[in-house]
C-alpha positions as CSV (number, residue, x, y, z in Angstrom):
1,X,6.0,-1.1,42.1
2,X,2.9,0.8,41.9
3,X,2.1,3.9,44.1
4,X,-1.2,1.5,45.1
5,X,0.9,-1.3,45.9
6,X,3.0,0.7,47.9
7,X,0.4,3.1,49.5
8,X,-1.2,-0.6,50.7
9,X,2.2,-1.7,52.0
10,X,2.8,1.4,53.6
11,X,-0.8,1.0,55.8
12,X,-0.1,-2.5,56.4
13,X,2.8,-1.2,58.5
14,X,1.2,1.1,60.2
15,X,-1.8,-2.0,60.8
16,X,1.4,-4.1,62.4
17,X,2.5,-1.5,64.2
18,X,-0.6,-1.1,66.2
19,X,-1.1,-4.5,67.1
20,X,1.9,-4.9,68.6
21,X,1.9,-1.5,70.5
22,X,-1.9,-3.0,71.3
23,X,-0.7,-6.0,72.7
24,X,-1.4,-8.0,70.4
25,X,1.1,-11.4,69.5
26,X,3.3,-10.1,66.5
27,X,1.3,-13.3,64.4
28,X,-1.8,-12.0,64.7
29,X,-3.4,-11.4,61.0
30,X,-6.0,-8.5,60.7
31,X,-8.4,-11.2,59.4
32,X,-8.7,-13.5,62.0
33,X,-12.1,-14.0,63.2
34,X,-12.8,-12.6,66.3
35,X,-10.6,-11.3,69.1
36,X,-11.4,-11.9,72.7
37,X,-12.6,-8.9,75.0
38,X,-13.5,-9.7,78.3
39,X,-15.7,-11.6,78.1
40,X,-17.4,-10.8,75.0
41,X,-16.2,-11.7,71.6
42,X,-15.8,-8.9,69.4
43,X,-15.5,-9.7,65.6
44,X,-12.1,-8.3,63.9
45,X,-12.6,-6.2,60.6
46,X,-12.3,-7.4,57.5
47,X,-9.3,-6.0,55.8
48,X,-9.6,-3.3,52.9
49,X,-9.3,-4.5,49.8
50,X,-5.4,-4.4,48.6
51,X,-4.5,-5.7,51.5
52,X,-5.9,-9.2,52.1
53,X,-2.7,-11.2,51.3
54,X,-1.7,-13.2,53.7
55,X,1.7,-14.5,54.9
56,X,4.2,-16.0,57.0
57,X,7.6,-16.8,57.6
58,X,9.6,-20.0,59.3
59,X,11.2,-19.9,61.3
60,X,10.1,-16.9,63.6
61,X,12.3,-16.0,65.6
62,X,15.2,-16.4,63.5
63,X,18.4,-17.1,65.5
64,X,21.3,-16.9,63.5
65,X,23.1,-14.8,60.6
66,X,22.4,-16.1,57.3
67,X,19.5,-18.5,58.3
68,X,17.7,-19.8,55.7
69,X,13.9,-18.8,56.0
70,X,10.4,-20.3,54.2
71,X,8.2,-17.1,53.1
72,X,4.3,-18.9,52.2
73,X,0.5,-17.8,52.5
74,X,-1.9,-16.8,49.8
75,X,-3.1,-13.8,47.8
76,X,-6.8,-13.1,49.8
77,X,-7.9,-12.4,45.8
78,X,-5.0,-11.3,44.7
79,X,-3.2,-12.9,41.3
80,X,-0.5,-14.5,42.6
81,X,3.2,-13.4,44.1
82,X,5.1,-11.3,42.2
83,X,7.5,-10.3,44.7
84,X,8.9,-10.5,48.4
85,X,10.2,-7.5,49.9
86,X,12.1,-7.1,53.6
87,X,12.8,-4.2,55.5
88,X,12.1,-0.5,54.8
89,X,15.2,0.1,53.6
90,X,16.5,-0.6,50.2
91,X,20.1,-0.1,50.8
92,X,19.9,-2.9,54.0
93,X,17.5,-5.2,53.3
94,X,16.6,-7.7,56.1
95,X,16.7,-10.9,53.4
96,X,18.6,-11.4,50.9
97,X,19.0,-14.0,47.9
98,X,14.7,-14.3,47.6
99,X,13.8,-16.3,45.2
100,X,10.0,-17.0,44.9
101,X,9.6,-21.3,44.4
102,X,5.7,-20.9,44.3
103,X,3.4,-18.2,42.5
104,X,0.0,-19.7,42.9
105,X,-2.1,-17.4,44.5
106,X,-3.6,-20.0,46.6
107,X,-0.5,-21.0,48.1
108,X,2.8,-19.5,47.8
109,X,6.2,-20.6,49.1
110,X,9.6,-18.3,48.9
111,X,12.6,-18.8,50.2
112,X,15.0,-16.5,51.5
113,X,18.5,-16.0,53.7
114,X,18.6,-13.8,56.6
115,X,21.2,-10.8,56.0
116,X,24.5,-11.5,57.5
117,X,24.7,-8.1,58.8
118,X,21.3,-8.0,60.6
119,X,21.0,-7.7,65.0
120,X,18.3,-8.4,67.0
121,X,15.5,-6.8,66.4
122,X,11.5,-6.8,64.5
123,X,11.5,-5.6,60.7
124,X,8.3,-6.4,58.4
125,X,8.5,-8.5,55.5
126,X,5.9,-7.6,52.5
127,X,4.5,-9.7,49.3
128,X,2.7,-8.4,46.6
129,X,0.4,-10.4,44.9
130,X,-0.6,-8.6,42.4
131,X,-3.4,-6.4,43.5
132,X,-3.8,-7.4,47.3
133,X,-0.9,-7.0,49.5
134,X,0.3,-8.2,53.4
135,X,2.9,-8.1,55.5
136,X,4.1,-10.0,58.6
137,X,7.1,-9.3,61.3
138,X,10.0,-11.3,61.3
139,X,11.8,-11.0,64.8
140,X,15.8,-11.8,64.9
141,X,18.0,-13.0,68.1
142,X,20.8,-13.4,66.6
């Protein structure tokens, strides 16, 4: 993976991160179009290019030890999935078995089994689409 890839991934981390220590719900996408402040609407940021992918997974919360989970969204630009990561480390990845169904950079779809090791707990989930990246949190109770 690129050291622009990863340098995106890495701030997109840091981007989750804050909106959950902000308060913010754990769905919320740094493009959404405004985000309510009192009274007054305040419009979000757009996100910096490499880092306009977008994506989900289902279900969220996960409940049980080798769940099987849906990984879609699109590439914001980007030229389509190339690949699905889970976790920040390597050696114990949150999924395992990923295998993407769906490439189009319009609309991907991945699928994916929880690890049978994993506890309860947040970890981030990544996709690179080839020149734009995002990330999302997958939450477990299991």
């Amino acid at each position: 993976m690129s050291r622009k890839v990863m340098t995106a991934i890495a701030g997109l981390s840091v981007t989750a991160g804050l909106l959950v220590a902000a308060g913010a719900p754990a769905g919320a996408q740094a493009g959404a179009s405004s985000v309510q402040a009192g009274t007054a609407e305040v419009a979000a940021p757009k996100p910096p290019k490499g880092a306009r992918a977008v994506v989900q997974v289902s279900p969220n919360p996960t409940t049980r030890r080798g769940q099987k989970v849906t990984i879609t969204g699109h590439c914001g630009g980007g030229k389509g999935l190339k690949a699905v990561l889970a976790g920040v480390d390597r050696k114990h990845p949150v999924l395992r078995d990923i295998r993407i169904v769906k490439d189009d950079a319009k609309g991907f779809v991945a699928k994916a089994t929880l690890a049978p090791e994993i506890g309860n707990g947040v970890g981030p989930v990544f996709v690179d689409c080839g020149g734009e990246a995002g990330v999302t949190l997958l939450v477990t109770h299991v």
